[in-house]
C-alpha positions as CSV (number, residue, x, y, z in Angstrom):
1,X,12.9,2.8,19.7
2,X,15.1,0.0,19.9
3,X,16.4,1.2,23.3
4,X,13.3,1.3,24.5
5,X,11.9,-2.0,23.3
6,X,15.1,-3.4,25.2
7,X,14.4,-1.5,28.9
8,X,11.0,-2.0,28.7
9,X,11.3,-5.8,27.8
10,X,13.7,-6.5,30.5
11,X,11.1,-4.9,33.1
12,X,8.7,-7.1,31.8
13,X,10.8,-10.1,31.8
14,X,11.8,-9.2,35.9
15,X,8.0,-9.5,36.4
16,X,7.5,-12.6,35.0
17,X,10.8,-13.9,37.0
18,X,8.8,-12.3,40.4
19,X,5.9,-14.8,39.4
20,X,7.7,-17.6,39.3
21,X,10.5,-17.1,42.0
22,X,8.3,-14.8,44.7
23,X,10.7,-12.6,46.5
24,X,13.9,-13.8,45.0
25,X,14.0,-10.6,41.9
26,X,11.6,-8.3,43.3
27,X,12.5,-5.0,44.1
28,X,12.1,-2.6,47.0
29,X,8.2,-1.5,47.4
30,X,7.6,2.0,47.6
31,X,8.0,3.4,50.8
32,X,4.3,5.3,50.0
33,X,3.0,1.6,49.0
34,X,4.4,0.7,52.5
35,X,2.9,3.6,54.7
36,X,-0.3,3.1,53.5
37,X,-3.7,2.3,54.9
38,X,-3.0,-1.4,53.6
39,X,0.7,-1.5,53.0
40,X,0.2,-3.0,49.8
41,X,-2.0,-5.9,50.6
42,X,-4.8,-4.9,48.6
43,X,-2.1,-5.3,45.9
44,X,-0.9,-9.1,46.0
45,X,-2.6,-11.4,43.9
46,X,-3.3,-15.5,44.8
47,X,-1.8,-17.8,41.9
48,X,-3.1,-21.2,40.7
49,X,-1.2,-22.7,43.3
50,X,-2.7,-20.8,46.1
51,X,0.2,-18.4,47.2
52,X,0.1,-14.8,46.8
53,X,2.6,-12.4,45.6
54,X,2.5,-8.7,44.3
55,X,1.5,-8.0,40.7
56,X,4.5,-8.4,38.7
57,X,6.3,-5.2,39.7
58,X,9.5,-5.5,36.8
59,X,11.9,-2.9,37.6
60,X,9.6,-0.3,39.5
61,X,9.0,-0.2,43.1
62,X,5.1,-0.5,42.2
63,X,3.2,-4.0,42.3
64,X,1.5,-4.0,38.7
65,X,4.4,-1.7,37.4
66,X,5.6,-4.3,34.6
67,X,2.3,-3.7,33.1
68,X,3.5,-0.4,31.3
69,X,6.7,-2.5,30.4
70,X,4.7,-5.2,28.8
71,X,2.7,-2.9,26.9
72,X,5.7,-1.1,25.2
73,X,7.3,-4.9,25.3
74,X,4.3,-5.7,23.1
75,X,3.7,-2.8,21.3
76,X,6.9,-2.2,20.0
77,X,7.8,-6.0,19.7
78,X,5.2,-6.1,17.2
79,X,6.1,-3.3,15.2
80,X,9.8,-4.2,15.1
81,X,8.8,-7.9,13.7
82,X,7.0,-6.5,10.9
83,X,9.8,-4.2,9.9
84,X,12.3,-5.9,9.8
85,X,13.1,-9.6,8.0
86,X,15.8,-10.9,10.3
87,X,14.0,-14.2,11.5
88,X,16.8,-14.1,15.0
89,X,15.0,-10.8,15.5
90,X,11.4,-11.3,15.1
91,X,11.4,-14.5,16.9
92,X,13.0,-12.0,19.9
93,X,10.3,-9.5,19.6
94,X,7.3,-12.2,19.3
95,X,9.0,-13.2,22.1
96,X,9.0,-9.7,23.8
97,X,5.7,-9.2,23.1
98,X,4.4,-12.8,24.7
99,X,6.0,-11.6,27.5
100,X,4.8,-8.3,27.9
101,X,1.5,-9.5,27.3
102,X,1.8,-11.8,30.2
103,X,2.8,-8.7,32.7
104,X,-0.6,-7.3,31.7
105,X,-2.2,-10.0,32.2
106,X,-0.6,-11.0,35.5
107,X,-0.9,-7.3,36.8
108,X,-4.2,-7.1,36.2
109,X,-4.3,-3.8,35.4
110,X,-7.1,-3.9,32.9
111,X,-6.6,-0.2,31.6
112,X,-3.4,-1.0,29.8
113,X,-4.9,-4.1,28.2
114,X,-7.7,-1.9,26.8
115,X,-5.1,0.4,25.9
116,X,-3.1,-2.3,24.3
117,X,-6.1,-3.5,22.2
118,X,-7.0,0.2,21.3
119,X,-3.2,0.9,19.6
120,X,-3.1,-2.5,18.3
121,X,-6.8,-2.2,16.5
122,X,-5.7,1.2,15.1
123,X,-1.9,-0.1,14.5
124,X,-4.2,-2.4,11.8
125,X,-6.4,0.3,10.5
126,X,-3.2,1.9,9.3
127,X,-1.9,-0.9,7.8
128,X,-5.4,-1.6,6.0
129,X,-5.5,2.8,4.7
130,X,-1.9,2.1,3.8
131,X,-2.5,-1.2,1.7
132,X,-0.2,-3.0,3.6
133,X,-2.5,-6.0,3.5
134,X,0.2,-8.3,3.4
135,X,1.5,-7.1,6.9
136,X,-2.0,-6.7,8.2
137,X,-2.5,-10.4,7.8
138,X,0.6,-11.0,9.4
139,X,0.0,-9.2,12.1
140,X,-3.7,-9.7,12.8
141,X,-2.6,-13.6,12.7
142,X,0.4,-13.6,15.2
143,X,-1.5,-11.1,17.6
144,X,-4.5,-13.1,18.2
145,X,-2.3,-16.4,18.5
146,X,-0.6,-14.1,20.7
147,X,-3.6,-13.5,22.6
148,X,-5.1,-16.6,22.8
149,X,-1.8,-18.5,23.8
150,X,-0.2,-15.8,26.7
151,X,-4.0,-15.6,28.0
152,X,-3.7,-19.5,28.3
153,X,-0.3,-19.1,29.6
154,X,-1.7,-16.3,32.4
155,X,-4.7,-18.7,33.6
156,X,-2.6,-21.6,34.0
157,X,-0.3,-19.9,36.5
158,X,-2.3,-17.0,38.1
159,X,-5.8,-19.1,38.0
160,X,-9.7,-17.8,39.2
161,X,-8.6,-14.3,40.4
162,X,-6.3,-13.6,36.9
163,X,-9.3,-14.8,34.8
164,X,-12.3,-13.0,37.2
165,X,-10.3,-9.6,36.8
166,X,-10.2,-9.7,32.8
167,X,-13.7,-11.2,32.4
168,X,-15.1,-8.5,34.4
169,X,-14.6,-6.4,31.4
170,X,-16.9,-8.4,29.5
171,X,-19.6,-9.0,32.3
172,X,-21.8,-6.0,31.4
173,X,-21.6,-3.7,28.0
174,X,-18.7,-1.2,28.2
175,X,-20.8,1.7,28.9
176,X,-21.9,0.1,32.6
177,X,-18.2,-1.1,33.0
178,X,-16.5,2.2,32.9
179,X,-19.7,4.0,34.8
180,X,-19.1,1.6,37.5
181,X,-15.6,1.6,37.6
182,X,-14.1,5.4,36.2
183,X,-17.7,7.1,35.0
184,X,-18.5,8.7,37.8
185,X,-15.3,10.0,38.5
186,X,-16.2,12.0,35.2
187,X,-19.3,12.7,36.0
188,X,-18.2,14.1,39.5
189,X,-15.7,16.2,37.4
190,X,-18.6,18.0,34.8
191,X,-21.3,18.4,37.7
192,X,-19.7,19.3,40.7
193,X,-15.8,20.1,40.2
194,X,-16.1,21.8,36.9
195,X,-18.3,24.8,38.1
196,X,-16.6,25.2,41.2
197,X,-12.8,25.4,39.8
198,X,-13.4,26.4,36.1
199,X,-10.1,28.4,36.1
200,X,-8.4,25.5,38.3
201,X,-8.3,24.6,41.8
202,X,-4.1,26.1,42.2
203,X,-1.3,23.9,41.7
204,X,-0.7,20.6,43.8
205,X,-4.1,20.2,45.1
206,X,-3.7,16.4,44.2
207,X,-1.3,13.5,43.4
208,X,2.4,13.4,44.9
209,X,2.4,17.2,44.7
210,X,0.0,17.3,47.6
211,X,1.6,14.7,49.2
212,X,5.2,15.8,49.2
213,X,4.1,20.0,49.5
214,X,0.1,20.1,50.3
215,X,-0.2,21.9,53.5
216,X,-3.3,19.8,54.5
217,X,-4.1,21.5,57.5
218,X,-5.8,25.1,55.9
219,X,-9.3,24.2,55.5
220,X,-8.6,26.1,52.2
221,X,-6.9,24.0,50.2
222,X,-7.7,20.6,51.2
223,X,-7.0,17.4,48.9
224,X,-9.2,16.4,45.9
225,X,-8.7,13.1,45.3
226,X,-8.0,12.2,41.3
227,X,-8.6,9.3,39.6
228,X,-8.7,10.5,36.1
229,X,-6.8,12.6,34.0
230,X,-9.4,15.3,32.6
231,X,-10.0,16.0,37.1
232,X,-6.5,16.6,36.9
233,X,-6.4,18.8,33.9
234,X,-9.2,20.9,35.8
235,X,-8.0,21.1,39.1
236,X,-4.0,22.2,38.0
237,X,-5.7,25.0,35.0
238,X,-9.3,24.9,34.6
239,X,-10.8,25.1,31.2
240,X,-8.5,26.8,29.8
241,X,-5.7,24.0,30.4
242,X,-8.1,21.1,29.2
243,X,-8.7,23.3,25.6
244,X,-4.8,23.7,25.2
245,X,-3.8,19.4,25.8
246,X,-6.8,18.8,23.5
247,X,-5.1,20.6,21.0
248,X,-2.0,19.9,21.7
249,X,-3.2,16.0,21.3
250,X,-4.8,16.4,18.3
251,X,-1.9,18.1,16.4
252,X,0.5,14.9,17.7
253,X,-2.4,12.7,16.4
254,X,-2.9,14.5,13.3
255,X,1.0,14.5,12.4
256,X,1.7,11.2,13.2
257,X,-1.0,10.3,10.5
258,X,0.3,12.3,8.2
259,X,3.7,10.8,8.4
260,X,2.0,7.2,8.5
261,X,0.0,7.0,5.4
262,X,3.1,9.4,3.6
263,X,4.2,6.7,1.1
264,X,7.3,8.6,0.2
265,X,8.9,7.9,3.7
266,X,9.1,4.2,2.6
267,X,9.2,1.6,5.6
268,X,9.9,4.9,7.9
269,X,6.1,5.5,7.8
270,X,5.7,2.1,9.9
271,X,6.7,4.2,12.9
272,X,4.5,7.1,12.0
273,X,1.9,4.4,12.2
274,X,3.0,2.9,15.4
275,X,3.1,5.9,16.9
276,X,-0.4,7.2,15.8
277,X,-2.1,4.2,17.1
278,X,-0.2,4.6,20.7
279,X,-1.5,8.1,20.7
280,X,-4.7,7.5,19.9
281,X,-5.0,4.5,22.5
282,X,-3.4,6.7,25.2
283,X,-6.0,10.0,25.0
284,X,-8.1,6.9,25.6
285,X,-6.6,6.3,28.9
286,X,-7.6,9.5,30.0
287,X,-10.5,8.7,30.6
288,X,-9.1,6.3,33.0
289,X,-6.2,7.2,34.6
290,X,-3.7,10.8,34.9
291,X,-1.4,8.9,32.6
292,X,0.4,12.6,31.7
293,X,0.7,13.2,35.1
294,X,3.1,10.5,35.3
295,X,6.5,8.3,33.5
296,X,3.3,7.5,30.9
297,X,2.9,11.2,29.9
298,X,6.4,11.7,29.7
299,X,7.2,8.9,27.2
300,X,3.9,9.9,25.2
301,X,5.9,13.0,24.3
302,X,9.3,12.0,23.8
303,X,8.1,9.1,21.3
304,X,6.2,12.0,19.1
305,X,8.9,14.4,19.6
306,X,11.5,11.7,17.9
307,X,9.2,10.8,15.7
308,X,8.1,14.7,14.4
309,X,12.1,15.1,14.0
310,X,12.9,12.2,12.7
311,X,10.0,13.0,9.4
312,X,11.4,16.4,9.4
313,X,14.4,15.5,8.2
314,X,15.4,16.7,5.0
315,X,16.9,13.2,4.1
316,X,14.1,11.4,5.5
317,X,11.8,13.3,2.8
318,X,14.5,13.3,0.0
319,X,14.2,8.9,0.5
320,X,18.1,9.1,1.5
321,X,19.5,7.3,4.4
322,X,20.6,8.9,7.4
323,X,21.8,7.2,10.9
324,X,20.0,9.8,12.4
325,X,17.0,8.7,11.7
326,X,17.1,5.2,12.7
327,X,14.8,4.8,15.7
């Protein structure tokens, strides 16, 4: 955990260094990002100041990649402050998650600040089933000064077109935002996709797959575009895949509860807590974006797989301490 709190906080700290000194830390763009029908310009943003630059990219090769950074900056900055007592470290993670919180702001890439809200909202209703009210407080206090001060912070330096992109989520009630934005994706998926591939489309019809392999000139097999993950699901397995990952999400939901309200794993159910509200916020994001079709889906698993071994443990349960459980 710690390991990744420290990456994924430098990444978000390279973005914030790209907003301030355009061009002097950013890295290479993505040669795909280049070759584009744009190039990338739909992707730069105009500060306060009136110059534009890419989103915050951090350590990717992707304008708005240091938003994943910041979330996991902030996610895990919070949950490391509350665990531990060392005053040198929690000022370092309320200063990890300011950051981070910054990147998503900057990046404008308003489906990881939903999905930051979603795991911090459940992050507290584990803390409230646990009785943890102490640390709820705590927490609910320093995450909307959090809020409130880095949202400040974001206006001041990436002005009108920072602060049009977040209030657009508030313009209309959240049903009409996603309809307009990612509904109808979903709705194209149920009525038109799902009877006509409801064993799957065959493998790489979509994303990089296509891209790299897709032979796009057989009339057969042509592209379908994917903007959600639940197409993806269908198009790569039909039905049949979308019935397994919906199990297969609810048993990593349903044991990381388990091992967050289990009193007798002490402070070790904080993770179990952690990890239950980043699960929960990310089968939201499915609804949004392929997020296991990518670095997303990929971390998803590893943080419940170290998690699911770390509770297993035999000196977890027995209360004893074990290095190899420190995460």
């Amino acid at each position: 955990m710690f390991l990744l709190w420290g990456i994924h906080t430098l990444s978000a700290g390279f973005g914030v260094l790209q907003v301030y000194f355009p061009g002097t830390f950013q890295l290479a763009l993505s040669t795909v990002i280049q070759n584009s029908t744009f190039g990338g310009e739909q992707l730069l943003i105009t500060l306060a100041n009136g110059q534009q630059v890419y989103r915050p990219m951090g350590l990717t090769d992707r304008p708005g990649g240091a938003a994943a950074a910041g979330f996991y900056a902030l996610l895990f900055g919070v949950a490391i402050a509350l665990k531990h007592k060392n005053p040198i470290l929690r000022i370092a993670c309320l200063g990890s998650a300011g950051i981070g919180l910054f990147c998503i702001y900057l990046s404008q890439v308003r489906s990881i600040l939903v999905l930051a809200a979603i795991s911090i909202i459940f992050f507290a209703v584990v803390l409230l089933r646990t009785g943890q009210i102490a640390r709820l407080m705590v927490m609910a206090s320093g995450v909307t000064a959090l809020f409130v001060g880095t949202f400040s912070w974001a206006i001041a330096i990436g002005g009108q077109s920072t602060l049009k992109r977040i209030y657009s989520l508030f313009t209309e009630s959240p049903e009409e935002v996603y309809q307009q934005n990612r509904g109808h994706f979903l709705q194209h998926t149920m009525e038109n996709l799902l009877p006509q591939y409801p064993f799957g489309a065959g493998l790489g019809r979509w994303g990089m797959i296509n891209n790299y392999f897709g032979d796009n000139t057989d009339l057969v097999s042509q592209p379908i575009w994917v903007e959600i993950q639940w197409t993806g699901w269908l198009l790569d397995g039909g039905v049949p895949l979308i019935f397994a990952y919906i199990i297969a999400l609810l048993l990593a939901c349903q044991t990381a509860w388990k091992i967050a309200v289990n009193r007798k794993l002490g402070n070790f159910a904080l993770w179990g807590g952690l990890i239950f509200a980043y699960d929960i916020g990310t089968v939201a994001i499915t609804f949004n974006y392929p997020i296991f079709m990518s670095q997303g889906g990929m971390e998803f698993w590893l943080l419940n797989t170290a998690l699911f071994v770390a509770a297993a443990n035999s000196k977890i349960l027995d209360n004893k301490p074990s290095r190899t459980v420190q995460l």
